[in-house]
C-alpha positions as CSV (number, residue, x, y, z in Angstrom):
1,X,10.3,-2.0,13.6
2,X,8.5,0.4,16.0
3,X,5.1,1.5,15.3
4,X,6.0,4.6,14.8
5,X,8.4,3.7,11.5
6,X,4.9,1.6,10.5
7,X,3.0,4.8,10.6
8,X,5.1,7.0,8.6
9,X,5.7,4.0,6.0
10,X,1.5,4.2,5.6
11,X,2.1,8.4,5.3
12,X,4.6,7.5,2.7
13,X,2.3,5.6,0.8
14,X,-0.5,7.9,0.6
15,X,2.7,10.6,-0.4
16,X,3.1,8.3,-3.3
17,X,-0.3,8.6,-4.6
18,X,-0.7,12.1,-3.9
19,X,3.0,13.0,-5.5
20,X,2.6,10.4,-8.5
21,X,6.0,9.1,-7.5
22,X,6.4,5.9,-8.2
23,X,9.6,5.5,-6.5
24,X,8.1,6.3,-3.0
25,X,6.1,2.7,-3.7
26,X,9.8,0.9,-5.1
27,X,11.4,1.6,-2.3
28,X,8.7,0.7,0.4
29,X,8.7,-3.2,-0.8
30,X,10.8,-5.6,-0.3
31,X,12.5,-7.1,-3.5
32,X,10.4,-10.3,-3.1
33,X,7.2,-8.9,-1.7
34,X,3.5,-9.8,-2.4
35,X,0.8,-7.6,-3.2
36,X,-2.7,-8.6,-3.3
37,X,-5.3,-6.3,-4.6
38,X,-8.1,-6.8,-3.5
39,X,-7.4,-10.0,-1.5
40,X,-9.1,-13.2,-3.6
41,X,-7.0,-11.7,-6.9
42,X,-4.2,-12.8,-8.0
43,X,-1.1,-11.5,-6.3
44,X,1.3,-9.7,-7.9
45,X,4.9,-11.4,-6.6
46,X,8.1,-9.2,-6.5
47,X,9.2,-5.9,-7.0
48,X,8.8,-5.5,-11.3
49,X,5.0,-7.1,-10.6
50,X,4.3,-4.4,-8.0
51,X,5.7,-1.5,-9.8
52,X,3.8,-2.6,-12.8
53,X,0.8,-3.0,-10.6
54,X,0.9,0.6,-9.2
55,X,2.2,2.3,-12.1
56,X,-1.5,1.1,-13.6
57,X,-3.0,3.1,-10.5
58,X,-1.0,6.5,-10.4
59,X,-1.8,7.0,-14.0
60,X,-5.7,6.0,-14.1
61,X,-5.1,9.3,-11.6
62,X,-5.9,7.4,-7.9
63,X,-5.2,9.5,-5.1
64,X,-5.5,8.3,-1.3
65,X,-7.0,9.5,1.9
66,X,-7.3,7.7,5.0
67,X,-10.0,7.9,6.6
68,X,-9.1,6.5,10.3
69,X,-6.2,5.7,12.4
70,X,-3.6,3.5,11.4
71,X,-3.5,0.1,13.7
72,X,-0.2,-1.5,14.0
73,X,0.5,-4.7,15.9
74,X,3.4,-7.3,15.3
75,X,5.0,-6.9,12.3
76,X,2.0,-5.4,10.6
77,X,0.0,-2.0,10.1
78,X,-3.6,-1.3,9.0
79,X,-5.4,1.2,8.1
80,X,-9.1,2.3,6.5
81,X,-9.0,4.6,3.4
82,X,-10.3,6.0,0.1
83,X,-8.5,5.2,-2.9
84,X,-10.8,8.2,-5.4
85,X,-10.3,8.4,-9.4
86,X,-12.1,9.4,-11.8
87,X,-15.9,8.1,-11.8
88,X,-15.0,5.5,-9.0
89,X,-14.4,5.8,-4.9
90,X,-13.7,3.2,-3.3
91,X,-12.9,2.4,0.9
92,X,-10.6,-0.6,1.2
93,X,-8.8,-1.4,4.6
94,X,-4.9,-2.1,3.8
95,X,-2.6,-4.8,5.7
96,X,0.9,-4.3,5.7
97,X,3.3,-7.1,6.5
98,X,6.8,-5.9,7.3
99,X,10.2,-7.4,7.3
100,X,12.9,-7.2,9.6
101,X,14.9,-4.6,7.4
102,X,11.3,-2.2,7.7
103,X,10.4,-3.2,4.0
104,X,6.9,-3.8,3.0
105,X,7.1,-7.7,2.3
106,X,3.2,-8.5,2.3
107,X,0.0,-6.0,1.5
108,X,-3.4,-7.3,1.2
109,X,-6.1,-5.2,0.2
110,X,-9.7,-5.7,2.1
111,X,-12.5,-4.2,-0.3
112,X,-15.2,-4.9,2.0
């Protein structure tokens, strides 16, 4: 996957926030992907865990912005960001893991 595809998958993402849309996030991830957010938590293990997950977040009303350049090396992407709802703003840095089909198959969420 070329880091171009890695960068549009992190637009995508802050699409899905911004739209609402949880379908943007099912099909990102891999069927048996991991989430964990924020890293330390407990992870949330396939694709029904993850929708769950982020189905919490779209309708507490989070919306995204990154706030820096998204890093890609190997099979992964980072990138810095605010995640802002309602009476909280927060600036994690995001890891994405990809597979070889260009699915999502790991994110870890740095709080900082």
């Amino acid at each position: 996957m070329d880091n171009t595809a890695k960068i549009a998958t992190v637009h995508r993402y802050v699409e899905a926030f911004e739209k609402s849309d949880i379908s943007i996030i099912r099909d990102m991830y891999a069927p048996d992907a991991v989430v964990e957010d924020p890293v330390g938590s407990e992870p949330h293990v396939g694709i029904d865990a993850i929708v769950a997950f982020y189905e919490g977040a779209l309708a507490a009303g989070a919306k995204l912005e990154l706030t820096g350049e998204v890093r890609c090396a190997g099979n992964a992407a980072a990138f810095p960001f605010k995640v802002i709802m309602p009476g909280m703003e927060i600036a994690p840095i995001d890891v994405f893991e990809f597979n070889d089909e260009g699915k999502v198959q790991s994110m870890k969420a740095y709080w900082g």
